[in-house]
Structures are given as C-alpha cells and as structure tokens.
N, C-alpha and C positions, 0 to 999 in steps of 0.2 A: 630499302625498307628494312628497319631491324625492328626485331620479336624482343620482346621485354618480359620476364615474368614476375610477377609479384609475387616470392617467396614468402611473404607474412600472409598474405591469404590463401595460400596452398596450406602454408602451417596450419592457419587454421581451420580450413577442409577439414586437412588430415585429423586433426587433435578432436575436431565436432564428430567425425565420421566415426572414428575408432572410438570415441566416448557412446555413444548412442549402441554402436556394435555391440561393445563391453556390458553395457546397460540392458540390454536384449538378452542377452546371454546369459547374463546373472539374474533374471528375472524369471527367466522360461527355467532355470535349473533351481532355483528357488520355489516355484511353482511347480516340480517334477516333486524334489523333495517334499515339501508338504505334502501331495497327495501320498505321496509312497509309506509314510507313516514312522514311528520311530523302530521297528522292529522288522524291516521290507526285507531284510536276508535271512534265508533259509536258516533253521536251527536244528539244532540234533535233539533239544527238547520239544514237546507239542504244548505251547501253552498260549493261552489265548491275549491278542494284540489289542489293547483297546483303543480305539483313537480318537484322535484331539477331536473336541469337536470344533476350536478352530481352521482346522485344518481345509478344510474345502471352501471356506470364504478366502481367506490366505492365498489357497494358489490361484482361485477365478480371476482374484484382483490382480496377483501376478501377472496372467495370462491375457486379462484385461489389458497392463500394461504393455506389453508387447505387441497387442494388435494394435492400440493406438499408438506403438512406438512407429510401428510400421507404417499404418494407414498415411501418418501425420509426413513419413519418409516419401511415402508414393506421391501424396498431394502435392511436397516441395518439389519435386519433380515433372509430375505431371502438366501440373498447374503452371509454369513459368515458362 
C-alpha cells in the first residue's frame, strides 16, 4: 500500500488558511486602529483630541468581520 499526497491541495490549504489568517489580522488591527483615534500617543502638549465620528462604526464592522471570519472557520470544521 502506498500513501499518495496531493501537493496542489495542500497548496491550497496552505494559500486559503494563511490568506484568511492575514485577513483576521489585518481586520482586528484595523479595527484597534480606528477606535484608538488619530492622536492615541501620549504628548507633551495637553490639547484636545477630537474623533472621527467614523470611527466606531469602522472598527464594529472590522470586528464584525473577524467574528464572522472565525465563526464561518469553526463551522468548516465543525460541520464536516
């Protein structure tokens, strides 16, 4: 009996897994940034910060995406 692998669909494991990862990643930091605001480091002057009022629909949707990136990962898993 011999073991065969099919290196074009391990490629593509790998290329979907690490794309989705990358995608999570860049999403949740994206979504950190926005709330953190344009001015989140400490200054030596005291002046006041105004924020986007984009900003907190921005990163929910971010954060949004991540949990359905995730959910959608458990379910291929789960599910099969």
């Amino acid at each position: 009996m011999s073991v065969t692998i099919d290196w074009a669909a391990l490629g593509l494991v790998f290329l979907v897994s690490f794309g989705a990862a990358v995608g999570v990643i860049v999403l949740f930091a994206l979504g950190i940034s926005a709330l953190a605001g344009p001015n989140s480091a400490p200054s030596q002057t005291a002046h006041k910060v105004t924020r986007r009022p984009w900003a907190w629909p921005v990163a929910m949707l971010c954060f949004l995406g991540c949990v359905l990136m995730v959910a959608y990962s458990l379910y291929l898993i789960i599910a099969r």
